[in-house]
N, C-alpha and C positions, 0 to 999 in steps of 0.2 A: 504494500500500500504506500502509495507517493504521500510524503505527510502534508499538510497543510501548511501556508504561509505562518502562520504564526506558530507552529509545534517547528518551524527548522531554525536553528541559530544561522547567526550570520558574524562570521567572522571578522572583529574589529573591536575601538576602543570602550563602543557598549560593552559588546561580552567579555569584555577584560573588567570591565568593572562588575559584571554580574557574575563575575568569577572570583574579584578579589571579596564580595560579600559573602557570598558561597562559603570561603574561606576560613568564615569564621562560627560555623556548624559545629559544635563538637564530632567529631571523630572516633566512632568506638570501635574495638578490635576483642571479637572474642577468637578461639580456637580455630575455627573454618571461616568466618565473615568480616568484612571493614562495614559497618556502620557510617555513611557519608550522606555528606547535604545532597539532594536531590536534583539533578542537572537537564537542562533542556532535550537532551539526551535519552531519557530515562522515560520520558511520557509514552512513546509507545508501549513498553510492558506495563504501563500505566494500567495504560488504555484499555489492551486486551484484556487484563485480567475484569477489569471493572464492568466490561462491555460487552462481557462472554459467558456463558454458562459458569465460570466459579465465581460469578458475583451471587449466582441465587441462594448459596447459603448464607450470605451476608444480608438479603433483605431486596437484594432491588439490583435488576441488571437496567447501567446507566446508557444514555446515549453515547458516543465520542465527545459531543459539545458538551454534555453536561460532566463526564469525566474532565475534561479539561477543567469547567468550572471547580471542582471536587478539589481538584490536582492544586489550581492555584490558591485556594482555600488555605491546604496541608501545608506548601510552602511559605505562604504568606505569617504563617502564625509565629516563624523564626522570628523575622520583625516583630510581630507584636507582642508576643508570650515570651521569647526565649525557646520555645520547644514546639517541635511540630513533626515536619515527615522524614526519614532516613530513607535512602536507596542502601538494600541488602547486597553486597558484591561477594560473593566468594573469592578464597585467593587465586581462581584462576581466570580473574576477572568478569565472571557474568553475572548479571544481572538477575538474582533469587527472589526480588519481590520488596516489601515494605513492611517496614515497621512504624509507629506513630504514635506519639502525644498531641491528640488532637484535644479540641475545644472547639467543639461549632454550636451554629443553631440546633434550637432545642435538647444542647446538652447543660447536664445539671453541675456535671465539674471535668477538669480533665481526666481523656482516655486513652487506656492505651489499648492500640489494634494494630493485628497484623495481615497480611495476606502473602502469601509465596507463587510463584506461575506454578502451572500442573507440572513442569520437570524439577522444581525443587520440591516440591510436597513431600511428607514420610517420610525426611530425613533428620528430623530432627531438629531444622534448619530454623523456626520459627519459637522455638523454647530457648534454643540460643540466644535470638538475638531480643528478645522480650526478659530475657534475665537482664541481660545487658543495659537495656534501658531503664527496668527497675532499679536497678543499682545508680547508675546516672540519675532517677528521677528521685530518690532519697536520701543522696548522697546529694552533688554535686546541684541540681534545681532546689533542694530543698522541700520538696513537694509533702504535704503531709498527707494530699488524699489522691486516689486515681482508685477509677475504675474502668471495666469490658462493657463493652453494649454486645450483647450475643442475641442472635436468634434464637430461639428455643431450638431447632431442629438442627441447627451447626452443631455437630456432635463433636466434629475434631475442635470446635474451636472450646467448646466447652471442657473437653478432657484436658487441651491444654492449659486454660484458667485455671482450673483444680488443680495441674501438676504445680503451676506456677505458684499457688499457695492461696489462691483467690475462691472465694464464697460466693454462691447467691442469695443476693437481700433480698430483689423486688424489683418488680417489673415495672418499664419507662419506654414509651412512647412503642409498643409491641415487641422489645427486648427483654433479656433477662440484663440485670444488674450486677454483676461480679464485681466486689470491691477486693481488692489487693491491701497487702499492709506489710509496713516497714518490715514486719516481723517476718515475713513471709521466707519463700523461696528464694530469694533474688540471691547472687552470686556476683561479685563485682567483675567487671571484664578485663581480660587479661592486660589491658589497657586502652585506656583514655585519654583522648590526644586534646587538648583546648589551646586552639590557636594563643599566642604569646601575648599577643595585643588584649585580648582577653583575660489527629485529624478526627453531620453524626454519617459514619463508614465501621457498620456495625463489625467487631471483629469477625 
């Protein structure tokens, strides 16, 4: 699929500057994944997962234009919040999907959610990288609440909450509510890089 004018970058001293932003993403590194800010680059696996049959257990398979909307949403929250969407990279450079502390409309605090493409699924790749940000998000943000917005019928996304240490309270807006806590599972990641100078997408 040819992308559309506004999903292609265009090489020059804009994208140097939306580069040297970029830049200042924290950086997480567990055992098989980098944890990085999310690049114009990256919309397409966006896209597909959102826009394709593994969106239905998240609640709602989106259009492209309204993924994009979604998309800018997740990255925009860097600016506003401090935390937002991570592109998952394996070390042998592909592109495994998404992790996030999102904050959108009709959420009651921030959450964290993930989704993987159908060739990273079932490896484990998603508990990884959701410790990781736990740890980040109790550590280093500070954060004292986070919860999952789950479908009832996401089954993997539910066993992964429970693995990660997370309960269900109550249900919001046709979700279950999984709250997470400091005490939980989370494991810090093998490292965390924070430049020097220094997403509702139902799980």
């Amino acid at each position: 699929m040819i992308a559309a004018p506004h999903e292609t970058p265009i090489p020059g001293r804009a994208q140097d500057a939306a580069r040297a932003i970029a830049a200042r993403v924290p950086v997480l590194r567990t055992e098989r994944l980098v944890l990085r800010a999310p690049r114009l680059e990256d919309f397409p696996v966006y896209a597909e997962i959102l826009t394709g049959p593994r969106a239905e257990p998240m609640g709602e398979v989106l259009t492209r234009a309204d993924a994009w909307d979604d998309w800018c949403r997740l990255v925009s929250l860097w600016l506003l919040r401090g935390h937002g969407i991570w592109t998952l990279e394996t070390l042998a450079g592909e592109t495994a999907g998404f992790v996030l502390i999102g904050f959108e409309p009709g959420d009651l605090e921030p959450e964290l959610g993930w989704f993987l493409t159908e060739a990273h699924e079932g490896q484990g790749l998603a508990e990884e990288a959701a410790q990781a940000v736990l740890a980040h998000a109790w550590g280093p943000l500070g954060l004292t609440t986070l919860v999952s917005y789950i479908a009832p019928d996401n089954a993997r996304s539910r066993a992964l909450a429970r693995r990660l240490g997370a309960a269900p309270l109550e249900t919001h807006d046709g979700c279950e509510v999984w709250r997470h806590h400091p005490t939980g599972a989370a494991r810090a990641p093998r490292q965390a890089t924070q430049p020097a100078t220094t997403a509702r997408r139902p799980a």
